[in-house]
N, C-alpha and C positions, 0 to 999 in steps of 0.2 A: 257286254250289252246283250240283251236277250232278240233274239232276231224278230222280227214279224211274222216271217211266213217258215219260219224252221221248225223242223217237228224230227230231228237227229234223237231228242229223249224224250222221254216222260214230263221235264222241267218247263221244256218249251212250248210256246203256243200251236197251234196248227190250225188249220186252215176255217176253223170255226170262227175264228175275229173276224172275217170278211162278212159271214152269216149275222155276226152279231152285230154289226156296223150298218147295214139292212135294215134293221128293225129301228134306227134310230131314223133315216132315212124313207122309210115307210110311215112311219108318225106322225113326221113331220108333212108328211104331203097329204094326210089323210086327214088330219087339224087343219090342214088350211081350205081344205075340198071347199066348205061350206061357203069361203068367202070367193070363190073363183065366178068373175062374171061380176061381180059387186062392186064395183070401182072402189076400195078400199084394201091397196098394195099395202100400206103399214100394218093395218088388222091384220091382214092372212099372213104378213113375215111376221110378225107377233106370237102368229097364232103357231107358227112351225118352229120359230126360235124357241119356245119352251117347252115343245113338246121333243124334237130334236135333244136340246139339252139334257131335258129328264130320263131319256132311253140314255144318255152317252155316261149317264154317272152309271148304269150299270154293269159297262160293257169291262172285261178284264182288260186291260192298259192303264198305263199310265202315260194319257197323252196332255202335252201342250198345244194350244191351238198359237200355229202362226200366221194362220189366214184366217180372220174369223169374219163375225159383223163387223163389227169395230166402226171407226169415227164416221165412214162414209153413211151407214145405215143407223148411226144414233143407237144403236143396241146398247144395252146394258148387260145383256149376258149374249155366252159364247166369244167374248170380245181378245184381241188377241193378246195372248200369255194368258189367258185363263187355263187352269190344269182343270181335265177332263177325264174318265173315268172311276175306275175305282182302286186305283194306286196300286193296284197288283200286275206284274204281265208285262210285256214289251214293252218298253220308253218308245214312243213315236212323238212327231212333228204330224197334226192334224193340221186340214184346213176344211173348212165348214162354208156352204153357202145353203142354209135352209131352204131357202129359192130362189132358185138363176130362173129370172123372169118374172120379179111381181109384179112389172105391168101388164107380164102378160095372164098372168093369174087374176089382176083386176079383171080385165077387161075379154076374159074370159076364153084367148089366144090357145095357138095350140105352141108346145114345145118349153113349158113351163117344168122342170125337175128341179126335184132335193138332192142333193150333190156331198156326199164327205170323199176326201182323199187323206190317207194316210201314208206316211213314210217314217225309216229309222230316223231316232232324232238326231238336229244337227244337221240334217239333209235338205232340207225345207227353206228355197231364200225367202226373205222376210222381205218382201218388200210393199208394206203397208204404208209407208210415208208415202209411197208417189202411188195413185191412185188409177192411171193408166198404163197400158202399154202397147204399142205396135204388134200384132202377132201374124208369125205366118205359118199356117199346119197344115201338112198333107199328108198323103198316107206313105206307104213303105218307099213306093215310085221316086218321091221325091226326093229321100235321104240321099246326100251328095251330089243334089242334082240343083234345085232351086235353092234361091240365096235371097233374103229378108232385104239384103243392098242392094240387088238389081232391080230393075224398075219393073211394073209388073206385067208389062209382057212379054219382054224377055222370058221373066220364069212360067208365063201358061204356055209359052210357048218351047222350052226345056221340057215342063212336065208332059206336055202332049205327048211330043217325042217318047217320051221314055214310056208313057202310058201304050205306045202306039194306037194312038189316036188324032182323029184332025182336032184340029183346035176348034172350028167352029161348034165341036159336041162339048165342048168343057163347060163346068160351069163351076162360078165362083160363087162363095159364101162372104156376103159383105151384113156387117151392122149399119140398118139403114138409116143415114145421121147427115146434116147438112156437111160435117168433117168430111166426109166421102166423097164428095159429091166429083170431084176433079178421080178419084179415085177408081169409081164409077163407069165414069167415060173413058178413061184410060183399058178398064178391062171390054166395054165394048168394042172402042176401036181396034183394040186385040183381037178382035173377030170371038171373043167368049162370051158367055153368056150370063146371067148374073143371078143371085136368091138373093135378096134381100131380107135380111133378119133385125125384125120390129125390135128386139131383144133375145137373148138365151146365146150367146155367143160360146158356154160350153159345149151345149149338143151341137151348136153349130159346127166347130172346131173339130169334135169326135165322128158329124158324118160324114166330115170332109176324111178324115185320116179311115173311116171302115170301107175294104174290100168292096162290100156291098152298097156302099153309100151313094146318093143320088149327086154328090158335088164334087169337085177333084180339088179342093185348094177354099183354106178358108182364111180372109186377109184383112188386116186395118184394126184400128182403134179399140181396144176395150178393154173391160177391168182389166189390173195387174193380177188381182187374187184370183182371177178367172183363168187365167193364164199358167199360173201356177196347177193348179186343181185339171188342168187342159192336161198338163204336161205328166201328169202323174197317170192318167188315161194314155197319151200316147207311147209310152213307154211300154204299154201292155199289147198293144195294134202296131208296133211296130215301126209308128210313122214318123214324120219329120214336124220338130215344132222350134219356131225363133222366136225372141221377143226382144224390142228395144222401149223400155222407160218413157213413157212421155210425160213427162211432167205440166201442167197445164199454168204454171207463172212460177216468178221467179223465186216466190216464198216455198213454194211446194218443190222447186227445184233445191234450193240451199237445205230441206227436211229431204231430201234423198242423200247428199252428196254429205251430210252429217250422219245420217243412217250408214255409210259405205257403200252407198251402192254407185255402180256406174251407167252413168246417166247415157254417155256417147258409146256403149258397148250394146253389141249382139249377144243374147243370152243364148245359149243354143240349149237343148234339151238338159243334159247334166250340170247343167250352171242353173238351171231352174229347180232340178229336184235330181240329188245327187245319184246315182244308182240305181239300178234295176226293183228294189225291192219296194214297189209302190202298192197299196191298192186304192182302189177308185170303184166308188159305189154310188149310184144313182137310180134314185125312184122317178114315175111319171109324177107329175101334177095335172098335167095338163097334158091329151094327144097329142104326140109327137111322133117324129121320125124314128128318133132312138128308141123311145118307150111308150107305152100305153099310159092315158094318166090314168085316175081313180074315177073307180066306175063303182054304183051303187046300185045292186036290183033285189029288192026285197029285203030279207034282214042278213045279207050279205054287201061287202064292201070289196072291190078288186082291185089288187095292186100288182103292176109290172116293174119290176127292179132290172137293173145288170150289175153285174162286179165284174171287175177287170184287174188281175192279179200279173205287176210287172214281169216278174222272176219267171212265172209260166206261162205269160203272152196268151191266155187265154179268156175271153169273155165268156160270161156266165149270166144266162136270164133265169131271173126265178118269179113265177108267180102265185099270187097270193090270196087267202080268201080270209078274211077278219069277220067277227059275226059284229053285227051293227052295231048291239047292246054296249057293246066292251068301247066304245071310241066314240059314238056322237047321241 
């Protein structure tokens, strides 16, 4: 199998797939700009789902998407097991969320990004039948230190320790949802402190897991395929990522446990996406923590990306200038 990020000959890819996987990601965020602010979340995923797609047939790989839209977003393309690019190039396991946050792109929110994560194929669990997942991510501090099973202030109070920090400076990254809410008070009476995120639980999860990141721990409920795509990120940052299944009733639990998956299991990092050799690429949509969204002054268009390549633990921002004419 041809590696992703190996460049040992001539035969192999090298490190331009992460550049090319950018521009499908820029595209996508740059098509939906016009709807951000517009209370119409399916328009602007509409609008990024095809334009995403349309850069991914050109990009050299030969990817399967095991995270895509699929049943949850009613998409008709990018949906999962669709083959993706142009049959030449690496076999990968892609997963796709043209935008992690379209209610916050409706409504005009900051921390809305276009998101693809790749890995060799094979590596990528599939767990599209059950639609949630429990996750817990921190940065490096945390690896072998906090546990998804202990309750949670036990671990702000592990990670403090290890952060050497008081606890009362911590703060945790929660998606803010009536499910939380016991969740919530548990991390206050922990003496921490709490971000509550409207939606975008990817950036959330990656500033909790960045050196420089303003949260130390990002906990609770949300997508499985966000999860995954999380996990293919912290494998580059170095940090700690769990995840347990929640299945939300007992139809969608019996579509996991027929998929293979284990429903009462802790996923730790390499049971979510196998191996070091991940990349993970993500544009703004919208200001954010992690990135800048898309900014428009005259007959220029501005975009802020990052790619985070597993294998060499390193992020990489690139920014962008598009001329108007060419995209809106």
């Amino acid at each position: 199998m041809v590696s992703l990020t190996s460049d040992m000959s001539p035969l192999h890819p090298d490190r331009n797939l992460a550049l090319e996987l950018v521009r499908a990601t820029e595209a996508a965020a740059i098509r939906a700009t016009p709807f951000v602010g517009r209370g119409q979340k399916e328009v602007a995923d509409g609008a990024a789902v095809d334009a995403m797609r349309a850069f991914l047939t050109t990009v050299n790989f030969d990817g399967t998407i095991v995270i895509g839209e699929g049943e949850k977003d009613e998409a008709p393309m990018l949906f999962n097991g669709e083959r993706v690019g142009n049959g030449q190039g690496p076999q990968c396991d892609i997963a796709v969320d043209p935008i992690d946050g379209t209610s916050l792109t409706a409504a005009g929110r900051n921390n809305a990004i276009s998101v693809l994560a790749v890995s060799d194929r094979g590596t990528m669990l599939d767990a599209s039948s059950v639609f949630y997942m429990d996750k817990l991510v921190t940065g490096p501090a945390g690896v072998g230190v906090v546990d998804i099973r202990l309750p949670i202030g036990e671990n702000i109070r592990l990670l403090a320790k290890a952060l050497g920090k008081p606890v009362s400076e911590m703060v945790v990254s929660v998606l803010h949802r009536p499910r939380h809410e016991k969740l919530i008070e548990d991390i206050r009476e922990a003496g921490a402190g709490t971000r509550l995120l409207s939606d975008g639980d990817v950036a959330g999860g990656i500033n909790s897991a960045r050196h420089d990141g303003r949260t130390d721990m990002c906990v609770g409920i949300g997508g499985s395929p966000e999860g995954i795509v999380t996990a293919c990120a912290i494998k580059a940052l170095g940090g700690h990522i769990q995840g347990i299944l929640a299945p939300r009733n007992d139809d969608e639990r019996q579509r996991g446990i027929d998929a293979g998956l284990q429903l009462d299991t802790v996923y730790e990092a390499d049971d979510l996406v196998r191996g070091d050799n991940t990349i993970f690429v993500a544009t703004g949509v919208t200001e954010g923590q992690l990135v800048r969204g898309v900014r428009r002054h005259g007959e220029y268009i501005f975009t802020e990306s990052v790619v985070l390549r597993g294998r060499s633990g390193t992020l990489r921002r690139i920014s962008s200038e598009h001329l108007v004419s060419k995209w809106l």
